[in-house]
N, C-alpha and C positions, 0 to 999 in steps of 0.2 A: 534828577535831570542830568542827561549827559549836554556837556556845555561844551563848545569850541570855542576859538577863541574871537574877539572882535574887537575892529579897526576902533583908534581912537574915538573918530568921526564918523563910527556906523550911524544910522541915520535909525537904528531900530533903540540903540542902546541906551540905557536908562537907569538910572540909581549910581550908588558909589561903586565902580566896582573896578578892576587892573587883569589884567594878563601878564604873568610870563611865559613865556615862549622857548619850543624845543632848544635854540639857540642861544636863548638867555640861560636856562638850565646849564648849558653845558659850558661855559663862556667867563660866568660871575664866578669871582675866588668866592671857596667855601674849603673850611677844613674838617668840621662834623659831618659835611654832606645831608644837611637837614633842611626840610621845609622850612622853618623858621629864615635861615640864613637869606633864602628869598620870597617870602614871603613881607620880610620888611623893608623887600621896594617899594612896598604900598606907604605914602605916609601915616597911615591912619592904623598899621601894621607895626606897634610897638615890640618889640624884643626887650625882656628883661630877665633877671633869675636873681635867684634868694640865694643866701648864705655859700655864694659861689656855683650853686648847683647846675642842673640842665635848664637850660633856656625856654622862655615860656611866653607866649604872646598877648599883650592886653589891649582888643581892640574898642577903639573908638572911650578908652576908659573906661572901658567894660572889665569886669572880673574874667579869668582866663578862663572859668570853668565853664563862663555861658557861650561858649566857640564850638564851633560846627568843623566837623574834619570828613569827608567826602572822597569814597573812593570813583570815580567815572560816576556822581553821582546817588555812590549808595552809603549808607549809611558807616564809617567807620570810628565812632569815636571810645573814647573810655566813658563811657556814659552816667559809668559809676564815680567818676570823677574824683581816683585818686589820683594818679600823676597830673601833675602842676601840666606838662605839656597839652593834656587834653587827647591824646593818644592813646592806644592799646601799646602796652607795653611801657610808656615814657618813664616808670619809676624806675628801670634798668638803663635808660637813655637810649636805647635803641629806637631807630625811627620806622615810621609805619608802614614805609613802602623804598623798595631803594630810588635815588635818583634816577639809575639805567633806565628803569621801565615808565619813567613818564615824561609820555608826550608835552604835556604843559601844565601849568598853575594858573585856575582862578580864585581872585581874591575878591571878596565881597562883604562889605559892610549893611546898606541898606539895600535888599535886591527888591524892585515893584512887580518883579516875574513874582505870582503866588505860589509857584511850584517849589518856590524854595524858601524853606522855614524850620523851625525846630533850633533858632540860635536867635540871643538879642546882643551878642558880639560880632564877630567877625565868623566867617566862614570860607576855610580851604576846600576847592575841589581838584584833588589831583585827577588830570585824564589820562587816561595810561596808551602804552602804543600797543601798536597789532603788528599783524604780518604781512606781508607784499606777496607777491607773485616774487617776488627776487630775495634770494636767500641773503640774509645779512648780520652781522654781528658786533659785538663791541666784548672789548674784554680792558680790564684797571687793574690796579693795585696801586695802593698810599702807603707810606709808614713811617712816622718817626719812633724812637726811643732818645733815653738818656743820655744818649754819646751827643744827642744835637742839642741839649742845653748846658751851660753852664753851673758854674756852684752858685751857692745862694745865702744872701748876707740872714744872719742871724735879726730875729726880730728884736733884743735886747742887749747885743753888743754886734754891730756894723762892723767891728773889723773883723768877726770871726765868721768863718763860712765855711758849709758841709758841703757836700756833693747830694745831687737830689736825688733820690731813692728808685727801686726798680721801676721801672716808666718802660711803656712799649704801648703803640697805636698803630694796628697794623690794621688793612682794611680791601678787599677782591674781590674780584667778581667777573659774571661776563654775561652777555644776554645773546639771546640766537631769536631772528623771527624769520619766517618765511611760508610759503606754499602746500599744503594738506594735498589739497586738487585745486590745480591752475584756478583762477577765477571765483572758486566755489568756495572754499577754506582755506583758512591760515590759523598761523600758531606763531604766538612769542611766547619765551622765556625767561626768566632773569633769576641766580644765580648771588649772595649777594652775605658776605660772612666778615665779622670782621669780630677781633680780637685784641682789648683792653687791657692794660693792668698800669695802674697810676699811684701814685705812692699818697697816703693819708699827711700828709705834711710834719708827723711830728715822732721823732723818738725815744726810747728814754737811753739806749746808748749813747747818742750823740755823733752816731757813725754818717749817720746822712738824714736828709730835713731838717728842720729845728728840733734844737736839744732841748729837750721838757726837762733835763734836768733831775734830782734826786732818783739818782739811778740804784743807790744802796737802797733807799725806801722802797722802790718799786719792786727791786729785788728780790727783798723780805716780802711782799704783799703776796709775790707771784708763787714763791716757794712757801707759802702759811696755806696757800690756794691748793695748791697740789699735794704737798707732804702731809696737811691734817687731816683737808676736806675731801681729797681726791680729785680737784678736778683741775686740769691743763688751761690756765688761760692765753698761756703762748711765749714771747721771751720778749726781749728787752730793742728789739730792732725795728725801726717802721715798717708797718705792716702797708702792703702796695695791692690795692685793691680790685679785682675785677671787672671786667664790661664787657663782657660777648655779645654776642648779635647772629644770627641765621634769621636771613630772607628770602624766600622761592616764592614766585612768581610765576604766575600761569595762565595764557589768557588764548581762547579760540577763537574763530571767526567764522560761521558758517553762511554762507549765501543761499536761505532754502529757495526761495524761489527770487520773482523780479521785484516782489511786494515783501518777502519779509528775509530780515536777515536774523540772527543770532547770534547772542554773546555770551561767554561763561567765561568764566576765570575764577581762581583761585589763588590769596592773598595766606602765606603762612607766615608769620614773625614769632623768632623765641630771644627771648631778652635773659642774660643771667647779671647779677650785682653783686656786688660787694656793701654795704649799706652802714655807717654809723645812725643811731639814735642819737646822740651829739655831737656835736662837731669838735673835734679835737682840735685843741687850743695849748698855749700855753700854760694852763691852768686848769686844765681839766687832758689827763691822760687816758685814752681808750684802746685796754687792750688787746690784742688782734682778735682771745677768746669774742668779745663785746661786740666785734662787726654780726651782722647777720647776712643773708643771702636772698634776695627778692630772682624768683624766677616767675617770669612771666610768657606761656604760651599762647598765640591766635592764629585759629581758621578761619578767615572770610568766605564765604561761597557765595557765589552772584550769579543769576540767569537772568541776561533781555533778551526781550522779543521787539524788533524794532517792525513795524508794519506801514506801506503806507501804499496810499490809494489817490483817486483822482486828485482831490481838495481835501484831504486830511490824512491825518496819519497820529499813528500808537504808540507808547512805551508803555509796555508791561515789565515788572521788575519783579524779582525774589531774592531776597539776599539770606542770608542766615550765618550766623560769627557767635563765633565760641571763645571765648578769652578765662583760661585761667591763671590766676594768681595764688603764690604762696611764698610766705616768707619760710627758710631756715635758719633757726636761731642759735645750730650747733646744739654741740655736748649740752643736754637739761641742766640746769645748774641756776638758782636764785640770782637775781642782781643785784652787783655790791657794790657800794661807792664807800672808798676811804678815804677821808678825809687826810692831807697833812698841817702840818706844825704852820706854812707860810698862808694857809687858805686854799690852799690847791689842791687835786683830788683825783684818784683813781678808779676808774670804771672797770669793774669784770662780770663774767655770768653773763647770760643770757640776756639780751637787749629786753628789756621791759614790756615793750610794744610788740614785741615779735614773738613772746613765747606761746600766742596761739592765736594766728597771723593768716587768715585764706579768703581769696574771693573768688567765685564762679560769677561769669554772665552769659548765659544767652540770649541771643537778642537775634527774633525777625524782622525783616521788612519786607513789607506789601503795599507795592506801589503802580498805577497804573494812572496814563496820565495821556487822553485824548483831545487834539488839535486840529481843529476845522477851521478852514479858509473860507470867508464868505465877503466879495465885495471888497470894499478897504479894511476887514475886519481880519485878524487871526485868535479865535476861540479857544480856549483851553478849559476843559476840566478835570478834574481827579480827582482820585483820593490818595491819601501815604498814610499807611498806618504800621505800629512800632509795638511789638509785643516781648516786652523782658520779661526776663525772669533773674533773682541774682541769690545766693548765697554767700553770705557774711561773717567769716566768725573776725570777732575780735575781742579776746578776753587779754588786759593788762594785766600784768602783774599775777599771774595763773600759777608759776612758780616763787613768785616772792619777790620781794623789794627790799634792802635792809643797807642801811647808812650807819656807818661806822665812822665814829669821830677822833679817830686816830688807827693808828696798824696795833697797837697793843691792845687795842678794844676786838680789834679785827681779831687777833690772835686767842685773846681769850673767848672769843664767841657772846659779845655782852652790845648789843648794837644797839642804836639811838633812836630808828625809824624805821618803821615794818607797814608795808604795805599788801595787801592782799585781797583780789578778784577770782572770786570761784563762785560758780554755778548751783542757784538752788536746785537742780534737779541731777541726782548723784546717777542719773544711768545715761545722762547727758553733758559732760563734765566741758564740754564746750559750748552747748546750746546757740549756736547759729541763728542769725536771723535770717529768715528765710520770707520773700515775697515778690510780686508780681507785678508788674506797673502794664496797662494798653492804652496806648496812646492810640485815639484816631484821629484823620484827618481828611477836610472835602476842601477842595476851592474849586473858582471859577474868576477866569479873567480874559480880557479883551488887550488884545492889540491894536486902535484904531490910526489907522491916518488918514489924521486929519486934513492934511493938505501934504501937495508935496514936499515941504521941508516939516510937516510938522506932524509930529508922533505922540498918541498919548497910550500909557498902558496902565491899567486900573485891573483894582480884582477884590475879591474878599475870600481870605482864609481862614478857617474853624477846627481850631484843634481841643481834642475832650481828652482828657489821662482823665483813666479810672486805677483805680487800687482796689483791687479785688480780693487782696488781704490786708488786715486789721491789727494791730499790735494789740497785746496782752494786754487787760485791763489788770486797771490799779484803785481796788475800792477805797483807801487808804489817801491818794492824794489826789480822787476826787472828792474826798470829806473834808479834805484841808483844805484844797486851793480853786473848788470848783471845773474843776477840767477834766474832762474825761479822756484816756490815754489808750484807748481801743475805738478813736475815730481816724480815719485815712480822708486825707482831701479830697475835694471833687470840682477843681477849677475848670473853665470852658473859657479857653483864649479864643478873641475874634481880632482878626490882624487884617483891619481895609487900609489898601494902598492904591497910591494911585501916582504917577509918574509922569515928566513930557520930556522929549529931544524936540529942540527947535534950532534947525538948520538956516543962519546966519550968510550961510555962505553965496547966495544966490546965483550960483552955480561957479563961480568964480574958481583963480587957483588957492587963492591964500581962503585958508578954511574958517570959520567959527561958529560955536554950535554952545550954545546955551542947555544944560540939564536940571531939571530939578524935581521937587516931586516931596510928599507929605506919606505917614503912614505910620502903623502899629504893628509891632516886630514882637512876638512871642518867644519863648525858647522852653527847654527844659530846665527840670531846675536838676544839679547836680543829685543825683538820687544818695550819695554817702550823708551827706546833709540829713536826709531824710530818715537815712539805715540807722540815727540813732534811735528815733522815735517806736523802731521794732527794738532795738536791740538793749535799752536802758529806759526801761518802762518803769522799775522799781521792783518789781516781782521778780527776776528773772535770774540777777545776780545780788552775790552778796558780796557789799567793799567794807575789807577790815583795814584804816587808815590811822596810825598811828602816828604824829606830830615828831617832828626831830624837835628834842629834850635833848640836852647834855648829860642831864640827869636819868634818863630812861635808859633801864637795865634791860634788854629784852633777851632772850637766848638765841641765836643763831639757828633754826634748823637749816641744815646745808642740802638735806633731800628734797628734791623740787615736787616730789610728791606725796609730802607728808606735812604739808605749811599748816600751820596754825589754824582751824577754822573757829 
């Protein structure tokens, strides 16, 4: 549903829901330039983030992953629900649309319109601008680095302080809309790139960030890495981390005739990262080898057809978004953690989670949504249905895991803890989870007014997700535990709502209007949740997990493809 926006005191509006506005957009300090940033004028619109990370929104006390993100209506979320923000692309922080190109923000918790569903948190609809008859444009650029912050007190001695490591946020753009044929068409643009590099906070030089300190151990750790085993984990200086962004934006306008218009546009965002698997600390050092690389690409493509006629009118939608992801985990190489003398410890190799790291999603929408005026009534029916497809791999530990309980252990190749994920099917060494989710959807709802100050809007929503594939069975720990592990759900959400506006103001100037309203609010469930039930059936992979012992000798293979099966 393409939504504009509406007066506090519209006499139609109903449920919880906010506007921001082209002016608010441009007006409110923001320094990441993110939805989030305004999105939590809404109160009900928390802003929070983990372990310092990118920001992520929990509404109404809802988990973030059950949030709705909305481009003019059509479907834009990470549906696969890795990034914490609920976006395509957020695991690289990059945002899903630039600011240039949107007209305005709605925010909605509980909406009684049935047209809008598929979330039981909160829901963003970014509505994006178009073109005029009148040529026009906007052009930015933001930037700080390192030269605009100061040095920085040591976490373990306040009076000693480094200078903070390579730091630059730079960020441009420019958008153009205007006239195709006078009256007939129009075209916007937006343009929209920005470049990251932010320092990991910790080094074992002690030239800048906090000094982690045992710089001779790290030293020996890096050079046993390289001189015995061959492989580069990096050097002794804070390593400063990555964050790119490219956004192009592309939206037409066609006026076919007096009854129908059309819309298309096209949404691309490429996200690139820099990424630890933990968080460098003072007590845990990660070397630059140990970061990995999330790159995330999306095409959105959208066509309406907006119609309308005496007493009624049409949206017809198509959308179709391709989102891939993949991590780079660098030079092949096992993951190793060495331990030292104080309890503190060194990370290299290959991030663990990352050494065989991809997700594809396609994802349709088919949406068509008809509105009759009859009497005090405004009618709506339709249907929205949502047809994924995703591709999963994620194998841990593919090249190895091994914990060493000193650097002389390291050196001699004699490690404490050996972990190992590899594929029972050797012509498939990654074995993917692969499936299919159709989600359909019908409603029907009434606008009635009731009286002149009094609105009621009622409807009933029905949405069906099918899985049309089955994960692997497990004869094994259906004999055990009674369960069988080649069944897919088959739930059917019914979401009646029913809402009023009641106009207080009997015509006066000083306004008040009473809203309120009851109802069952469906969503999706995040599908990674799900992607375990294909992907860790028990048949599919074999985990070799070996307990950190002090006492355990194990040999060191350094080849990431020749681990121990």
């Amino acid at each position: 549903v393409n939504v504009v926006g509406q007066s506090t005191f519209s006499e139609t509006r109903a449920g919880t829901a906010s506007n921001v506005s082209q002016a608010a957009l441009e007006e409110l300090p923001t320094i990441s330039r993110s939805l989030t940033d305004f999105a939590r004028t809404s109160p009900h619109f928390n802003e929070q983030n983990s372990n310092g990370g990118d920001s992520f929104l929990s509404v109404a006390g809802r988990n973030n992953r059950y949030n709705n993100i909305q481009i003019d209506g059509a479907v834009n979320n990470d549906l696969f629900g890795l990034a914490a923000s609920g976006t395509p692309g957020g695991q690289t922080g990059t945002q899903p649309i630039s600011l240039d190109a949107l007209a305005e923000l709605q925010l909605v918790v509980a909406p009684y319109d049935v047209r809008q569903g598929g979330f039981s948190g909160g829901s963003i609809n970014a509505v994006t601008r178009s073109g005029t008859n009148s040529v026009s444009g906007t052009g930015y650029w933001f930037g700080r680095s390192e030269a605009l912050v100061g040095k920085i007190g040591s976490l373990t001695d306040k009076s000693v302080t480094t200078a903070v490591g390579r730091f630059k946020d730079q960020q441009g753009g420019f958008s153009l809309g205007g006239p195709i044929v006078q009256n007939k068409a129009f075209y916007f643009g937006n343009l929209d790139l920005g470049r990251k590099t932010t320092p990991n906070g910790f080094s074992a030089s002690g030239a800048t960030g906090q000094p982690f300190g045992h710089t001779a151990e790290v030293q020996q750790v890096l050079e046993i890495a390289k001189n015995q085993y061959g492989y580069d984990a990096g050097g002794l200086d804070e390593f400063s981390k990555r964050g790119n962004s490219d956004k192009v934006f592309l939206r037409a306008d066609f006026n076919l005739s007096p009854k129908n218009q059309l819309v298309v546009r096209n949404n691309y965002v490429h996200g690139l990262a820099d990424q630890s698997g933990t968080t460098p600390s003072n007590i845990i050092y990660v070397t630059p080898g140990n970061f990995y690389a999330i790159d995330d690409s999306l095409t959105s493509t959208v066509g309406q057809l907006n119609s309308t006629w005496s007493n009624a009118f049409n949206e017809a939608r198509v959308t179709y978004q391709r989102e891939r992801n993949f991590r780079d985990p660098g030079t092949p190489f096992p993951h190793v953690q060495v331990d030292l003398a104080d309890g503190s410890n060194v990370r290299l190799g290959s991030e663990l989670s990352s050494q065989a790291n991809r997700l594809n999603q396609d994802i349709v929408e088919l949406t068509d949504d008809y509105t009759m005026l009859r009497g005090k009534h405004t009618i709506t029916v339709g249907t929205h249905n949502e047809l994924f497809k995703f591709l999963n791999v994620f194998v841990q530990n593919l090249w190895g895991q091994y914990r060493f309980n000193s650097v002389a252990n390291f050196q001699a190749g004699i490690a404490q803890q050996f972990n190992h994920n590899f594929s029972n099917d050797p012509s498939n060494p990654t074995l993917p989870a692969e499936f299919a989710v159709r989600q359909f959807g019908v409603y029907a709802g009434d606008q009635w007014r009731a009286a002149s100050n009094f609105t009621v809007t009622y409807g009933m929503r029905f949405d069906l997700p099918q899985f049309p594939d089955v994960p692997h069975a497990n004869p094994l720990g259906e004999a055990t535990f009674g369960y069988r592990t080649d069944i897919a759900p088959a739930p059917k959400m019914y979401s009646p709502r029913a809402g009023f506006n009641w106009d207080l103001s009997n015509g006066g100037d000083k306004r008040s209007q009473v809203r309120g309203g009851a109802g069952i609010f469906a969503g999706r469930t995040p599908y990674v949740w799900l992607s375990n039930q294909y992907s860790n059936t028990g048949v599919d992979f074999t985990a070799i997990a070996v307990t950190f012992n002090a006492n355990n000798r194990i040999p060191f293979v350094a080849d990431p493809n020749a681990q121990p099966t």
